[in-house]
C-alpha positions as CSV (number, residue, x, y, z in Angstrom):
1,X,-55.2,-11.9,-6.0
2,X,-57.9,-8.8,-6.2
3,X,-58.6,-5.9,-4.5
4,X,-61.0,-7.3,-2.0
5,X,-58.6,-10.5,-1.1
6,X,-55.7,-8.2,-0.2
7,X,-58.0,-5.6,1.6
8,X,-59.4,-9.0,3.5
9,X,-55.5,-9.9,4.4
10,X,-54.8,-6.8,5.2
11,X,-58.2,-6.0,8.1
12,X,-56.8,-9.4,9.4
13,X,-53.2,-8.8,9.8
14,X,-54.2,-5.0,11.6
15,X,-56.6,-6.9,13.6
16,X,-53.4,-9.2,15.0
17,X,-50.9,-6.0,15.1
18,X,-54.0,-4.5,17.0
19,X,-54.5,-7.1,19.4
20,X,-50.3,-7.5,19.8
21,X,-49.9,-4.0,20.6
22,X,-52.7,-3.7,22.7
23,X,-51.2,-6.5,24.9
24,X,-47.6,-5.0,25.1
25,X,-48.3,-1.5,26.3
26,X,-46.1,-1.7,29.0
27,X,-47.7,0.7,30.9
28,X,-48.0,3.5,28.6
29,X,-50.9,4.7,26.5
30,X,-52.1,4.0,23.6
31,X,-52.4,7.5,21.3
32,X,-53.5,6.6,17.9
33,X,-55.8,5.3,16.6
34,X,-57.9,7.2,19.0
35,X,-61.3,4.9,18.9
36,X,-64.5,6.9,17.2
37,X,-67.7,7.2,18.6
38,X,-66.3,7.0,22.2
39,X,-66.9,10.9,23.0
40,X,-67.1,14.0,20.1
41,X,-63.5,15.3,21.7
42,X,-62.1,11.9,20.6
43,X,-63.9,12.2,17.5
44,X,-62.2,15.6,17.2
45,X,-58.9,14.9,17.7
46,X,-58.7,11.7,15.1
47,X,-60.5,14.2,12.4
48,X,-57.2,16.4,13.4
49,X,-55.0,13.5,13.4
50,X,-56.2,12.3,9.6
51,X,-56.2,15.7,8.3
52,X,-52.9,16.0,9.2
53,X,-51.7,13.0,8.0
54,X,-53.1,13.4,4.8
55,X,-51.9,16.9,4.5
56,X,-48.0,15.2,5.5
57,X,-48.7,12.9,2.8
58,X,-49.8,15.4,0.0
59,X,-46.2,17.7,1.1
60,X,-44.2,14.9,1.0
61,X,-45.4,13.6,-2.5
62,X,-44.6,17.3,-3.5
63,X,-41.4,17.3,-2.1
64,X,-40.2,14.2,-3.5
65,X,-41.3,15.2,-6.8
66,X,-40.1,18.5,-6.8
67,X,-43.7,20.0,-7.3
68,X,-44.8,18.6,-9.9
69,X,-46.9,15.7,-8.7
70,X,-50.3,17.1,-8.4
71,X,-49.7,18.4,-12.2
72,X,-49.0,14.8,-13.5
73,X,-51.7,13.3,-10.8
74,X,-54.4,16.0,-12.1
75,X,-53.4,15.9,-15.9
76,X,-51.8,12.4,-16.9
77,X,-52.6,13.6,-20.6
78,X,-49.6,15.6,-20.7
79,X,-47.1,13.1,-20.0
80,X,-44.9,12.3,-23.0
81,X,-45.9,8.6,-23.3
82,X,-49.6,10.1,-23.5
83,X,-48.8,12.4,-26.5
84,X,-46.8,10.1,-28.3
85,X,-49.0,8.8,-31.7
């Protein structure tokens, strides 16, 4: 299977999690993902939202590797499989 056939599944099965959720809110409202182009606040907030994520992401990785995952990400030459003749 390649890159675009899983990226196909996976659209599809966010589409029907999308559509599930959407018809089980019970009531309450829905706070991410905040639609874009609706109005620049909304806009605003999701930029937030992703930045933070992202920034959750790159901390965690970090944490989990005991810092030294950006050196390995940013310089996979210096892992000892890499140096080895």
């Amino acid at each position: 299977m390649n890159l675009d056939e899983k990226e196909s599944i996976r659209e599809k099965k966010m589409k029907v999690k999308d559509k599930f959720e959407q018809a089980n809110l019970g009531g309450y409202e829905l706070l991410y993902p905040i639609k874009r182009g609706v109005t620049p606040e909304d806009d605003q907030l999701m930029d937030k939202y992703e930045f933070l994520l992202a920034k959750s992401k790159e901390i965690w990785e970090e944490s989990i590797a005991g810092g030294g995952y950006k050196k390995k990400v940013q310089d996979p030459e210096s892992t000892p499989a890499a140096n080895k003749p």
